[in-house]
Wavefront OBJ file of the C-alpha trace (Angstrom):
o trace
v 300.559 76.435 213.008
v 297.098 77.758 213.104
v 296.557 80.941 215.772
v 292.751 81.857 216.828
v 292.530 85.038 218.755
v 289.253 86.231 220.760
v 287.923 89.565 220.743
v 284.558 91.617 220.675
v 283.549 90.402 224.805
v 282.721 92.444 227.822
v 279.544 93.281 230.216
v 276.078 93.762 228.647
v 272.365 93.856 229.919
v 270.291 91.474 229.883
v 268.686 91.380 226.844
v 271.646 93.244 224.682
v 274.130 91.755 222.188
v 277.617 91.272 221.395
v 279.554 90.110 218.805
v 282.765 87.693 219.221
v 285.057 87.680 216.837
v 287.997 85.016 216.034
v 290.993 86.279 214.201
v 292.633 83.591 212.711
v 296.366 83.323 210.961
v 299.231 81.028 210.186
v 297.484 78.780 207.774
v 294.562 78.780 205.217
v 291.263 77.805 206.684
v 289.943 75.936 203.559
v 289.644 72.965 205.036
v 288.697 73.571 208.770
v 285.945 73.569 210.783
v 285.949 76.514 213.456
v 283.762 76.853 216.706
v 282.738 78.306 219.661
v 282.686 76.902 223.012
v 281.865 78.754 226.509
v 283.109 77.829 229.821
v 281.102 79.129 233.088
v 282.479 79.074 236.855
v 282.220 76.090 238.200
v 280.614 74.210 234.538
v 282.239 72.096 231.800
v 282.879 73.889 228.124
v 279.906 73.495 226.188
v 279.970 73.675 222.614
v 278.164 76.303 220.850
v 277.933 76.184 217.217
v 280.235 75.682 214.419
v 280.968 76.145 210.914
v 282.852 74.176 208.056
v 284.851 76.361 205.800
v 284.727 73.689 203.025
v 281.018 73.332 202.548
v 279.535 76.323 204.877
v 277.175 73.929 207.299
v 276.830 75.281 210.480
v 275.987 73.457 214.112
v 274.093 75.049 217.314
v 273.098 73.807 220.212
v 270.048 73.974 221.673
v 270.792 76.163 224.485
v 271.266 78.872 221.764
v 269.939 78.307 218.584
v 267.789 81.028 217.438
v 270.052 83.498 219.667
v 273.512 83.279 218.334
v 274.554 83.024 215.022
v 278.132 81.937 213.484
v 279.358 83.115 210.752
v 282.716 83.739 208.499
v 284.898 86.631 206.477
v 286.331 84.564 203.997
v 288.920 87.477 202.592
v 289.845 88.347 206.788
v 289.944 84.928 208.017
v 287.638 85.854 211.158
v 284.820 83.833 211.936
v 282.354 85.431 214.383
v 279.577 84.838 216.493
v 276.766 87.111 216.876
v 275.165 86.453 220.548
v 271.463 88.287 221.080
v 268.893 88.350 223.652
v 271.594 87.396 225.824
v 270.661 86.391 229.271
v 272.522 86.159 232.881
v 273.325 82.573 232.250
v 275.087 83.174 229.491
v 277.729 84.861 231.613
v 281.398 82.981 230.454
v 284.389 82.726 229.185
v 284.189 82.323 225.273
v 286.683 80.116 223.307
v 286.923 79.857 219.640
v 288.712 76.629 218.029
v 289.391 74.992 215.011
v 289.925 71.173 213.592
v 291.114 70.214 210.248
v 288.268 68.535 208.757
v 286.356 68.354 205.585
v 283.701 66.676 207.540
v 280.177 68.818 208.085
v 279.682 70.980 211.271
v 277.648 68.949 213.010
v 280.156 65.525 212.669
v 282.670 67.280 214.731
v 281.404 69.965 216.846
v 282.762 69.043 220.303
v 285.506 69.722 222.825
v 287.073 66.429 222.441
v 287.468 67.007 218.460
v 288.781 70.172 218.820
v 292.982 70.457 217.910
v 293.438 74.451 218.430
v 292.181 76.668 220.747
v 292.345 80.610 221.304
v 293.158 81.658 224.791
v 289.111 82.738 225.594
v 287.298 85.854 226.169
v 285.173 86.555 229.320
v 281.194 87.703 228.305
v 279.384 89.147 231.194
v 275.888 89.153 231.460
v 274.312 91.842 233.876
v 272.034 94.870 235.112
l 1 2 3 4 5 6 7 8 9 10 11 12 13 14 15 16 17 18 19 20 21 22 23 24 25 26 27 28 29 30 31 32 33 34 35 36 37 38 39 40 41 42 43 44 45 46 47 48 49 50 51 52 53 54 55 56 57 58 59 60 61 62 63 64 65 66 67 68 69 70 71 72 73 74 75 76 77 78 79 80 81 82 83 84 85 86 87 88 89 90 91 92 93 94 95 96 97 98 99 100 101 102 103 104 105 106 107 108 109 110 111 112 113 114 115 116 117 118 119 120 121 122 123 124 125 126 127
């Protein structure tokens, strides 16, 4: 049974970064593609980006491509996600998750494809 585990959030300036990091365990992720979602009051998850761990494509959205950038320790089994220039809006609670797939990043980066989730990390955004 795959675990994810959040870690690396809490309150920054406007402007600042942070960097999430997923701690994974209980199987190999050879085969998986692992994400990050956010979930503000009051909002639907969004999907952030992704990454497939058997070809190395990545996803973003628009709200934060250019800004945040995934990425993966292959020997750790931690897949992170660096978040700069971070703004107010950007103020949630951050999930990574994961999905069995040997399909690219992009084919299957959203909520409803999503089988695992890690319990979320709160990233606030203020002066």
């Amino acid at each position: 049974q795959l675990q994810l585990g959040e870690s690396g959030g809490g309150l920054v300036q406007p402007g600042g970064s942070l960097r999430l990091s997923c701690q994974t365990s209980g199987v190999s992720l050879d085969y998986y593609v692992i994400g990050w979602f956010r979930q503000a009051p009051g909002k639907e998850r969004e999907g952030l980006a992704c990454i497939s761990r058997s070809d190395g494509s990545t996803y973003y959205a628009d709200s934060v491509k250019g800004r945040f950038t995934i990425s993966r320790d292959g020997t750790k089994n931690i897949v992170y996600l660096q978040l700069n220039s971070l703004k107010p809006e950007d103020t949630a609670k951050y999930y990574c998750s994961a999905v069995l797939s040997l399909f690219p990043a992009h084919a299957v980066c959203g909520e409803p494809s999503m089988e695992y989730w890690g319990k979320g990390i709160l990233v606030t955004v203020a002066s």
